[in-house]
PyMOL commands that place a pseudoatom at each C-alpha (Angstrom):
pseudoatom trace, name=CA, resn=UNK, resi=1, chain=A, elem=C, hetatm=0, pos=[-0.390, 13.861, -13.318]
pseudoatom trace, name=CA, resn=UNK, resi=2, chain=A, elem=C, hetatm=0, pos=[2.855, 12.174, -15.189]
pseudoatom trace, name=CA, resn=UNK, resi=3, chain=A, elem=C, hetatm=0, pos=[3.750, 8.864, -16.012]
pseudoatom trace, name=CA, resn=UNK, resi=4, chain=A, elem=C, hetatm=0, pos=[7.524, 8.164, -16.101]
pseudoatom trace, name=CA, resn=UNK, resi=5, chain=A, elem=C, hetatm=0, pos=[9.231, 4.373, -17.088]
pseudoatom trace, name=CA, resn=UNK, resi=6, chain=A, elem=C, hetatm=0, pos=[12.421, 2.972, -15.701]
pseudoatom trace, name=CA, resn=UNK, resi=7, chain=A, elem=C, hetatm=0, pos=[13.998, 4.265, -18.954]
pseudoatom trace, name=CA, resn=UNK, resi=8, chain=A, elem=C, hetatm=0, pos=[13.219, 7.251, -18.617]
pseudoatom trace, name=CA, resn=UNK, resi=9, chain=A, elem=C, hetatm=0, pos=[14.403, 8.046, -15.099]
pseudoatom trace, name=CA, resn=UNK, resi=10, chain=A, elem=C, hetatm=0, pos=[16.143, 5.237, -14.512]
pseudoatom trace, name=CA, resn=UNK, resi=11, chain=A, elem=C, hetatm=0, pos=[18.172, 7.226, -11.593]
pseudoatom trace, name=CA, resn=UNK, resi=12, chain=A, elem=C, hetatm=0, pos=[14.693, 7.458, -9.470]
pseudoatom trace, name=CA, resn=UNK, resi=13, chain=A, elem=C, hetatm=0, pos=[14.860, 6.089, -6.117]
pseudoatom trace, name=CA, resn=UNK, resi=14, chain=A, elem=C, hetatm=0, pos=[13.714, 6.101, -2.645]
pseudoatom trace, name=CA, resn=UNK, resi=15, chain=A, elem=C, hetatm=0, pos=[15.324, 8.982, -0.419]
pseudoatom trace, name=CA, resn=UNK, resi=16, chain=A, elem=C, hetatm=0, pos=[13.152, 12.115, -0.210]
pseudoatom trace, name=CA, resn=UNK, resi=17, chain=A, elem=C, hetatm=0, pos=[13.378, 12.594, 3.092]
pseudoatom trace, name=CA, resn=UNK, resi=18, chain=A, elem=C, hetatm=0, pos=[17.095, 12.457, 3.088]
pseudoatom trace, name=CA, resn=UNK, resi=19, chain=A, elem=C, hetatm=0, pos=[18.120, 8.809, 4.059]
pseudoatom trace, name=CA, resn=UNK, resi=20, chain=A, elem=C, hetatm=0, pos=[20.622, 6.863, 2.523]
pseudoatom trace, name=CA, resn=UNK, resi=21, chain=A, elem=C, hetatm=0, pos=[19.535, 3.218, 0.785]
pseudoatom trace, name=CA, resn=UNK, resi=22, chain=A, elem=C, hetatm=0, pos=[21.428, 1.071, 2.808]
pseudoatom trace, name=CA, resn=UNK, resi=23, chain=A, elem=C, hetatm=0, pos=[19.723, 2.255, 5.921]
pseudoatom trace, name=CA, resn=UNK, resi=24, chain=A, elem=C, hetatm=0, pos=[17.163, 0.207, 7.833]
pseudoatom trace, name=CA, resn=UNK, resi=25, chain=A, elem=C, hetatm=0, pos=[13.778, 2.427, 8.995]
pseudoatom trace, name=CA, resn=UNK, resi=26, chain=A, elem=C, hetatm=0, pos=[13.708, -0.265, 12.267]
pseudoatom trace, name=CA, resn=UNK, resi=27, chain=A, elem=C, hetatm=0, pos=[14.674, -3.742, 12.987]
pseudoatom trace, name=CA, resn=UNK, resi=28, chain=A, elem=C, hetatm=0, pos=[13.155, -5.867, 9.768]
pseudoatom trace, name=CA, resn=UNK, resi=29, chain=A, elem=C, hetatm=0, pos=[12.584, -2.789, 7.656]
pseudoatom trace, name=CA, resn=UNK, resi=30, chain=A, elem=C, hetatm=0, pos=[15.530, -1.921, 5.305]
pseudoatom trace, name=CA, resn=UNK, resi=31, chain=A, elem=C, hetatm=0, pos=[15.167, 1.096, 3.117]
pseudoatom trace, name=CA, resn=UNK, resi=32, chain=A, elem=C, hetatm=0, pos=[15.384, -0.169, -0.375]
pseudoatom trace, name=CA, resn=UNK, resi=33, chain=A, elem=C, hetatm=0, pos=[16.278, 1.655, -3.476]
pseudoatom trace, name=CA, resn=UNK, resi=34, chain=A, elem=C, hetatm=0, pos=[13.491, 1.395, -6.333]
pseudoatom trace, name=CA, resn=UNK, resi=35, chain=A, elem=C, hetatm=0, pos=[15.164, -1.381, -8.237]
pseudoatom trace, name=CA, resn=UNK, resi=36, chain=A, elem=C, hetatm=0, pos=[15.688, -3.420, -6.217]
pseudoatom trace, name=CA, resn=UNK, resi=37, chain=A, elem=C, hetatm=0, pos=[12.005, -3.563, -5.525]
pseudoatom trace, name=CA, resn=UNK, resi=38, chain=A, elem=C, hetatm=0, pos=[10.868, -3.516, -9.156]
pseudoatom trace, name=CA, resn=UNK, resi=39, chain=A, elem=C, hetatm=0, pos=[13.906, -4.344, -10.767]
pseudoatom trace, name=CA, resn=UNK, resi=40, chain=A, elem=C, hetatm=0, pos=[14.484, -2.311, -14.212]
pseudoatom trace, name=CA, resn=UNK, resi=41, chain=A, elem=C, hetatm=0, pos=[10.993, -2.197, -14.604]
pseudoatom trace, name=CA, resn=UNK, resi=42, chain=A, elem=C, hetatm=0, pos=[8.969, 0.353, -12.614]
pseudoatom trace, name=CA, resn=UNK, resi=43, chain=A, elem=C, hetatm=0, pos=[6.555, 3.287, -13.388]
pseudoatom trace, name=CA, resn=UNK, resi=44, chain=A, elem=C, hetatm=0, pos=[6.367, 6.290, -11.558]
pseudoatom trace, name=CA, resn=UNK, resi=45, chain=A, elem=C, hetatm=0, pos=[2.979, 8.188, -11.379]
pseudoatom trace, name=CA, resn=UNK, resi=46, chain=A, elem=C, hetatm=0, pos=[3.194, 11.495, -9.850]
pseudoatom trace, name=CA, resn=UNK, resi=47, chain=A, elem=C, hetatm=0, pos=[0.340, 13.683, -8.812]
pseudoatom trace, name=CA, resn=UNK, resi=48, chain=A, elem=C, hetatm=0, pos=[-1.139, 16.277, -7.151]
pseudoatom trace, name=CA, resn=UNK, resi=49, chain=A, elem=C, hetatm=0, pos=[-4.035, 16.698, -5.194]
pseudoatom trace, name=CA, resn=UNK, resi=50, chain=A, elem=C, hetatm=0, pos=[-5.652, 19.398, -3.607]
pseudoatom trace, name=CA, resn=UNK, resi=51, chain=A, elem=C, hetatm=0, pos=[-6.825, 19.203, 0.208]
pseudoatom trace, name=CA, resn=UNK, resi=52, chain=A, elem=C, hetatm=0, pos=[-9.691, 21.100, 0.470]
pseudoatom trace, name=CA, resn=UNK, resi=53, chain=A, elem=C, hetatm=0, pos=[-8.747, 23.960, -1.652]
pseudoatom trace, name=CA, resn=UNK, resi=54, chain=A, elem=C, hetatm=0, pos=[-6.212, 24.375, 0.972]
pseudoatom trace, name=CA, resn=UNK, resi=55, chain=A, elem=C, hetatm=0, pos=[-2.885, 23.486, 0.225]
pseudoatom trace, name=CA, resn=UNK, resi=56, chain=A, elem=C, hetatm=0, pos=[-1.405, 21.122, -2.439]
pseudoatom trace, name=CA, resn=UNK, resi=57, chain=A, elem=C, hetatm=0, pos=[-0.014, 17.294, -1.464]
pseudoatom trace, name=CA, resn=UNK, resi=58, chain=A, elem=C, hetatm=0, pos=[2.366, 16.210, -4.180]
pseudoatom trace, name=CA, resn=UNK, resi=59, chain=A, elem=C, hetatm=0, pos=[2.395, 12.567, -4.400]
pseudoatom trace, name=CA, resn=UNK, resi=60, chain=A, elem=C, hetatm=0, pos=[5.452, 9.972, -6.583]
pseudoatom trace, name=CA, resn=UNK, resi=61, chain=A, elem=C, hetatm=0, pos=[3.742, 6.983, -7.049]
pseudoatom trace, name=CA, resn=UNK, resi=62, chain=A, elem=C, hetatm=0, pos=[6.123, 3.846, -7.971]
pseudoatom trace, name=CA, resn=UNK, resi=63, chain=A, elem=C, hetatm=0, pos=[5.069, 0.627, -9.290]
pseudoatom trace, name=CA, resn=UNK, resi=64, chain=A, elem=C, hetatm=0, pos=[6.388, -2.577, -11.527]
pseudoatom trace, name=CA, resn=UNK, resi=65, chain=A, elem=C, hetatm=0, pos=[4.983, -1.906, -15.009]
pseudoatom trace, name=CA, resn=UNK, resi=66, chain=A, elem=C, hetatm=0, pos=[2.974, -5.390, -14.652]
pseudoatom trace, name=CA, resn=UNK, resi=67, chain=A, elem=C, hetatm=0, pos=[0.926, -3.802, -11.166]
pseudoatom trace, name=CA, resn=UNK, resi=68, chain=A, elem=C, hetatm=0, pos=[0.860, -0.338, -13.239]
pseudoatom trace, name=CA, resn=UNK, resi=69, chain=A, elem=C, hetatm=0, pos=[-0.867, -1.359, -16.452]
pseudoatom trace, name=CA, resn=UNK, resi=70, chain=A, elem=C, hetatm=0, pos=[-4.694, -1.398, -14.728]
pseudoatom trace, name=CA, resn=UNK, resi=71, chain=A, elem=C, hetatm=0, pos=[-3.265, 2.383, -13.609]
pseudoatom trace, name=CA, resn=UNK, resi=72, chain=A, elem=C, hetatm=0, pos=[-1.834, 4.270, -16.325]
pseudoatom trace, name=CA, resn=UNK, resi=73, chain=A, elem=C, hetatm=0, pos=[-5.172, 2.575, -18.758]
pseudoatom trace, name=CA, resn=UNK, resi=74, chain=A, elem=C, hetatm=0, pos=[-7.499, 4.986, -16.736]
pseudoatom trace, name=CA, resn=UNK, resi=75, chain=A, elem=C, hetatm=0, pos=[-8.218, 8.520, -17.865]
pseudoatom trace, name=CA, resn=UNK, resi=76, chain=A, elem=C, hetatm=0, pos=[-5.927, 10.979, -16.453]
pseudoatom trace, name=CA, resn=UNK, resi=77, chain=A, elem=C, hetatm=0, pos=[-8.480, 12.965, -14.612]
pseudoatom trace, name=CA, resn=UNK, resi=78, chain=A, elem=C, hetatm=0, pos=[-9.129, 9.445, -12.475]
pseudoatom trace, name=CA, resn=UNK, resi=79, chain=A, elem=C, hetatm=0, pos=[-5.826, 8.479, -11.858]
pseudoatom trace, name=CA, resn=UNK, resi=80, chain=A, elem=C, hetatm=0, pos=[-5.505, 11.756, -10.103]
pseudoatom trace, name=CA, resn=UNK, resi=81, chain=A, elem=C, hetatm=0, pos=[-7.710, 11.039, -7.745]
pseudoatom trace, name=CA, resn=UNK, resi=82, chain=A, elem=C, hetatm=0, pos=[-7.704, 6.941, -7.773]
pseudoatom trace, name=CA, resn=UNK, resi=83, chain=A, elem=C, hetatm=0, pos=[-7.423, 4.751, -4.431]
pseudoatom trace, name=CA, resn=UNK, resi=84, chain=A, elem=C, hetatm=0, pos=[-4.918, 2.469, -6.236]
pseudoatom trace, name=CA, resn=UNK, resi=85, chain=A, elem=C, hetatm=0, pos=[-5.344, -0.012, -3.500]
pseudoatom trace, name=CA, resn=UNK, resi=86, chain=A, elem=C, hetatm=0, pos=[-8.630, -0.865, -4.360]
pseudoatom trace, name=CA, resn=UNK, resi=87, chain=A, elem=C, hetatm=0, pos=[-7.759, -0.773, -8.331]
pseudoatom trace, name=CA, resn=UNK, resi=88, chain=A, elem=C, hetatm=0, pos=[-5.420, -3.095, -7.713]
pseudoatom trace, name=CA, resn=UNK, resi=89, chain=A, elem=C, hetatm=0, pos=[-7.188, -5.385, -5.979]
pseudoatom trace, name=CA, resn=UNK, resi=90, chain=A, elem=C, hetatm=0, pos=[-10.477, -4.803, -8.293]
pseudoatom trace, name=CA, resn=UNK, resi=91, chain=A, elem=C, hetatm=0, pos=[-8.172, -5.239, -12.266]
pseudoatom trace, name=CA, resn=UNK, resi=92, chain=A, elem=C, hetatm=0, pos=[-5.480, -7.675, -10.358]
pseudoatom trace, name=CA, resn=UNK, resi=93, chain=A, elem=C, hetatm=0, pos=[-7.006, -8.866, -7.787]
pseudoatom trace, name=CA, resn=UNK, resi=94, chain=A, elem=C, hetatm=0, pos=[-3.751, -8.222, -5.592]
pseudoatom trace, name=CA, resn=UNK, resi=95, chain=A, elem=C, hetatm=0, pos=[-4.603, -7.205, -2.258]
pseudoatom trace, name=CA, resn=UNK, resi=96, chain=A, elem=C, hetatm=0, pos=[-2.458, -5.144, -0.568]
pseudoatom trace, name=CA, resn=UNK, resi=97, chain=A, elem=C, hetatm=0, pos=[-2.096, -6.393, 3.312]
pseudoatom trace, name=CA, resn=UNK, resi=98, chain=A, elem=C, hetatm=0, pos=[0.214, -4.233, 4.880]
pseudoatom trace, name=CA, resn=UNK, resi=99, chain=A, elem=C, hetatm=0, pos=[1.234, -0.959, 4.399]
pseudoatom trace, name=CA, resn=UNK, resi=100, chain=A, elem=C, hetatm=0, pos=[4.659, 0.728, 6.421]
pseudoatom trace, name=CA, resn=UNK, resi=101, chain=A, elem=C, hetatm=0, pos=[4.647, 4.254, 6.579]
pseudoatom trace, name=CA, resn=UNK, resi=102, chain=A, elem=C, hetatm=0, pos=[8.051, 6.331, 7.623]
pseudoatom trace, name=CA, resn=UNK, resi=103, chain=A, elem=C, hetatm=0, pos=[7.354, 10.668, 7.933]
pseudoatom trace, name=CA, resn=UNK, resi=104, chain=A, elem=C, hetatm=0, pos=[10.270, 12.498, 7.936]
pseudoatom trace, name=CA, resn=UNK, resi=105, chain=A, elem=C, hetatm=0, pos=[10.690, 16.250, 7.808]
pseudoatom trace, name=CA, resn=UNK, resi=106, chain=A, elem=C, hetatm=0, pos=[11.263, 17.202, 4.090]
pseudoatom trace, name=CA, resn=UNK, resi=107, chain=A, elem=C, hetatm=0, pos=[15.062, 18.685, 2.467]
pseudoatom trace, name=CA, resn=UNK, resi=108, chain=A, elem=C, hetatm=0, pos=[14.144, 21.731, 2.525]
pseudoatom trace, name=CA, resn=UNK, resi=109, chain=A, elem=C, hetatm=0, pos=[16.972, 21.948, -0.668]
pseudoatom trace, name=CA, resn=UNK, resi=110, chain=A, elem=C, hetatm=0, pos=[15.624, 19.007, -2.813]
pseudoatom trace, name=CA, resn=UNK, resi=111, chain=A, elem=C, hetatm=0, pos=[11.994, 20.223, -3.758]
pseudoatom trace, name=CA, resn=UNK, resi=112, chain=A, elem=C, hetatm=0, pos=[12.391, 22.609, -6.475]
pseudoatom trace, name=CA, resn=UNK, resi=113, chain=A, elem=C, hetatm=0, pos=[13.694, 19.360, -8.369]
pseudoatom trace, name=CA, resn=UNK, resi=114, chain=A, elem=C, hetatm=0, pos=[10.372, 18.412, -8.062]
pseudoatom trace, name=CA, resn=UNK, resi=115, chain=A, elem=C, hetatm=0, pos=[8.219, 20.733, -9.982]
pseudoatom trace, name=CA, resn=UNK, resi=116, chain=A, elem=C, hetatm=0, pos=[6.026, 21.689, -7.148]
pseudoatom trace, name=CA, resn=UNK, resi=117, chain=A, elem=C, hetatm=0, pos=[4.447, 25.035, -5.925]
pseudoatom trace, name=CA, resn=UNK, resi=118, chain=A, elem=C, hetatm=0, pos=[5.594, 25.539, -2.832]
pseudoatom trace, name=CA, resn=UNK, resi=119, chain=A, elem=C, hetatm=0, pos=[8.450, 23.911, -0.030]
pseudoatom trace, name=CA, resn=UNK, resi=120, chain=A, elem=C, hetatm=0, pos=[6.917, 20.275, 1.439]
pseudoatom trace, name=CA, resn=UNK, resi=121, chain=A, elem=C, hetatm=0, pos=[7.105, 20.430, 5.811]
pseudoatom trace, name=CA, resn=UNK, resi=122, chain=A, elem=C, hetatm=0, pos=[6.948, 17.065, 5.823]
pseudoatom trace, name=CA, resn=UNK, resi=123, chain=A, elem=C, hetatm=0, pos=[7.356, 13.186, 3.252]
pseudoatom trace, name=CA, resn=UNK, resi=124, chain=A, elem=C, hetatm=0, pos=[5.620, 10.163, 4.040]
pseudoatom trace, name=CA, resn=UNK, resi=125, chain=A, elem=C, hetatm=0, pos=[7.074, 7.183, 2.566]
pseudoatom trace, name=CA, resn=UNK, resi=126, chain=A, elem=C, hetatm=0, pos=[4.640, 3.992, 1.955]
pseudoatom trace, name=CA, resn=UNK, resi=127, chain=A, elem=C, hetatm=0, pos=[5.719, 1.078, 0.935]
pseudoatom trace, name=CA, resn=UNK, resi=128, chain=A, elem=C, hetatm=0, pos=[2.742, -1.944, 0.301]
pseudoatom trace, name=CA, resn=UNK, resi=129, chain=A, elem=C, hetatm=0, pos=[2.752, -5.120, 0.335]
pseudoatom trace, name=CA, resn=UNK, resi=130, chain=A, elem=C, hetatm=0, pos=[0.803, -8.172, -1.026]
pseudoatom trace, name=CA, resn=UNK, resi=131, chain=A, elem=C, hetatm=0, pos=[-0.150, -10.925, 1.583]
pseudoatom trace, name=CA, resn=UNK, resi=132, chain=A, elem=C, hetatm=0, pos=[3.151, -12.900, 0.164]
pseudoatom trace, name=CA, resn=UNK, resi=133, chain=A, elem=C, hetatm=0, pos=[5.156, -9.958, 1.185]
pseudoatom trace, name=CA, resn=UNK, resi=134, chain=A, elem=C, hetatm=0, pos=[5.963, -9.012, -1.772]
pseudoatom trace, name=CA, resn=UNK, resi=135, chain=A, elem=C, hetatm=0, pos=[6.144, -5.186, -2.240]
pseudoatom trace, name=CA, resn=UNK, resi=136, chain=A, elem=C, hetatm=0, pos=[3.383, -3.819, -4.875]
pseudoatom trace, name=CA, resn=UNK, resi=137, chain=A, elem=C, hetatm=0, pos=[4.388, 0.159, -4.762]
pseudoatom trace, name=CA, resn=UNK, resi=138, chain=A, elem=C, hetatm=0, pos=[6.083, 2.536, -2.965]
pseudoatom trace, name=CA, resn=UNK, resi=139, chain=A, elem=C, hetatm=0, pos=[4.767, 6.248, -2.546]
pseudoatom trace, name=CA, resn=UNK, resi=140, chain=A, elem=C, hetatm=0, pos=[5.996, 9.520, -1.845]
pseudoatom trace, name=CA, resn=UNK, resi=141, chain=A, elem=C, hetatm=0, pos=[3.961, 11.977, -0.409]
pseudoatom trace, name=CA, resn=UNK, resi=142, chain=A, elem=C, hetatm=0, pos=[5.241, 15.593, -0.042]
pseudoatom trace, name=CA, resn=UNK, resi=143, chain=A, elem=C, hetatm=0, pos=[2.967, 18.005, 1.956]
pseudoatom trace, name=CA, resn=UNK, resi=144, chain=A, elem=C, hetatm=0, pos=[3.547, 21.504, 3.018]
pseudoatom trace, name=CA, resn=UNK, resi=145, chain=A, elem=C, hetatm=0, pos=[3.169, 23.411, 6.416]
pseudoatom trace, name=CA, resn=UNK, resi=146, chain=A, elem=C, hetatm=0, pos=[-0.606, 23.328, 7.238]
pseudoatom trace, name=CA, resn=UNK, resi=147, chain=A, elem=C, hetatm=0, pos=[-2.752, 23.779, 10.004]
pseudoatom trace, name=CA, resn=UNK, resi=148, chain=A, elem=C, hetatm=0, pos=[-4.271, 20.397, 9.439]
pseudoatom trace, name=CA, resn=UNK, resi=149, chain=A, elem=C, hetatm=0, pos=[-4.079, 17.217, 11.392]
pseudoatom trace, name=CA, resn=UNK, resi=150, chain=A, elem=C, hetatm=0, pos=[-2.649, 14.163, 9.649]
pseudoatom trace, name=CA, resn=UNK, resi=151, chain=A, elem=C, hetatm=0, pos=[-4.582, 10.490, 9.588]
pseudoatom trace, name=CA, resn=UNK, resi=152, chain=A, elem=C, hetatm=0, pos=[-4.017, 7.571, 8.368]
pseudoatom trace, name=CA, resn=UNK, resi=153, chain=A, elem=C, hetatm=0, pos=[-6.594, 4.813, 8.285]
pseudoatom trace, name=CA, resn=UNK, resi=154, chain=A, elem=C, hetatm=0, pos=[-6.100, 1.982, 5.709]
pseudoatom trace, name=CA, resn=UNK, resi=155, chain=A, elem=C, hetatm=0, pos=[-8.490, -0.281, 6.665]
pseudoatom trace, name=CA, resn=UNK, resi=156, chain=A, elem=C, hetatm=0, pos=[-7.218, -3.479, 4.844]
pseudoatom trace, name=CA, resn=UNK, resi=157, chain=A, elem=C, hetatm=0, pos=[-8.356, -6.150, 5.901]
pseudoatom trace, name=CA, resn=UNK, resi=158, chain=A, elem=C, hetatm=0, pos=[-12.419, -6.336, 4.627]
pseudoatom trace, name=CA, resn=UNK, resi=159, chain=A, elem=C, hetatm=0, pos=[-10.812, -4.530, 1.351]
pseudoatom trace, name=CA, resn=UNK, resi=160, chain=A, elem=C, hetatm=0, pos=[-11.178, -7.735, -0.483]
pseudoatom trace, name=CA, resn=UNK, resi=161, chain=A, elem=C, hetatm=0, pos=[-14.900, -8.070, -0.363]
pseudoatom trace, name=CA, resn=UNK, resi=162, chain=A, elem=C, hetatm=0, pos=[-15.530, -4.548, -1.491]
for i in range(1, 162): cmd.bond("trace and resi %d" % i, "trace and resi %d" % (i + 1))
show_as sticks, trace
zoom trace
C-alpha cells in the first residue's frame, strides 16, 4: 500500500483506460478529472491485493483528504484489505448510494508507470457517490488476463444498518 496527497502528485487524474476528461461515459455521466471532484485536496491510496494466490489486482484509490482521514488512521496491513464503503459509513457515517462502474481494456503502454508486476487486461473505473450525489472516491482497478469470471455485487442499500 501507498498513500499519496494532492501535493505530491498533483498531476493524478482519471484516464487509465485511455479516455480523455472531457468525455462523457453515457448520457448524464461525464468523465471528470480528479480535481474537479476533490478539488486540490485528494489522497490517493493504492494497493494490491492478491486473488486467491492467483494473480495480482492493483487498485488507485482516490479520495478528499476529509473522507480519507478514517482511511489512512488504520494500520497498513488493514487498509490493504479494507471495504472502505463500510469504513466510511461506520467513522463518517457517509453512505455511499450509488456506485458507476466503466471497464475498459487497459493501455497496454501506460502500466509500467505504475509499479506493478505484470501488464493489466482490463481497468474498472468506480466512481461513488453519497445519497446527495456528491462523489466520495473514485477507484482504479487494474487486473491482468485471468481465467476468472468478474462480479460485482455492491449491495448498498441495507449497508447502513450493518
Amino acid at each position: 500500500m501507498a498513500l499519496f496527497d494532492s501535493s505530491e502528485r498533483a498531476k493524478t487524474g482519471r484516464g487509465g483506460a485511455g479516455r480523455r476528461d472531457s468525455e462523457e461515459i453515457a448520457p448524464g455521466y461525464p468523465v471528470m478529472p480528479i480535481t474537479d471532484c476533490f478539488g486540490g485536496g485528494f489522497v490517493r491510496i493504492d494497493r494490491i491485493n492478491s486473488i486467491n494466490d492467483e494473480f495480482e489486482v492493483f487498485s488507485r484509490f482516490f479520495s478528499s483528504q476529509a473522507i480519507a482521514k478514517p482511511l489512512v488512521r488504520l494500520p497498513r496491513e488493514k487498509v490493504q484489505t479494507a471495504n472502505f464503503k463500510l469504513i466510511l459509513l461506520r467513522e463518517l457515517g457517509l453512505p455511499i448510494t450509488r456506485v458507476v462502474h466503466t471497464i475498459a481494456q487497459a493501455d497496454p503502454r501506460a502500466w509500467r508507470k505504475l509499479g506493478i508486476r505484470s501488464q493489466p487486461h482490463l481497468v474498472i473505473e468506480a466512481t461513488a457517490y453519497t445519497a446527495n450525489g456528491t462523489v466520495a472516491y473514485f477507484q482504479e482497478i487494474y487486473i491482468p488476463a485471468n481465467r476468472r469470471k468478474l462480479l460485482f455485487d455492491s449491495e448498498l442499500k441495507g449497508l447502513e444498518q450493518s
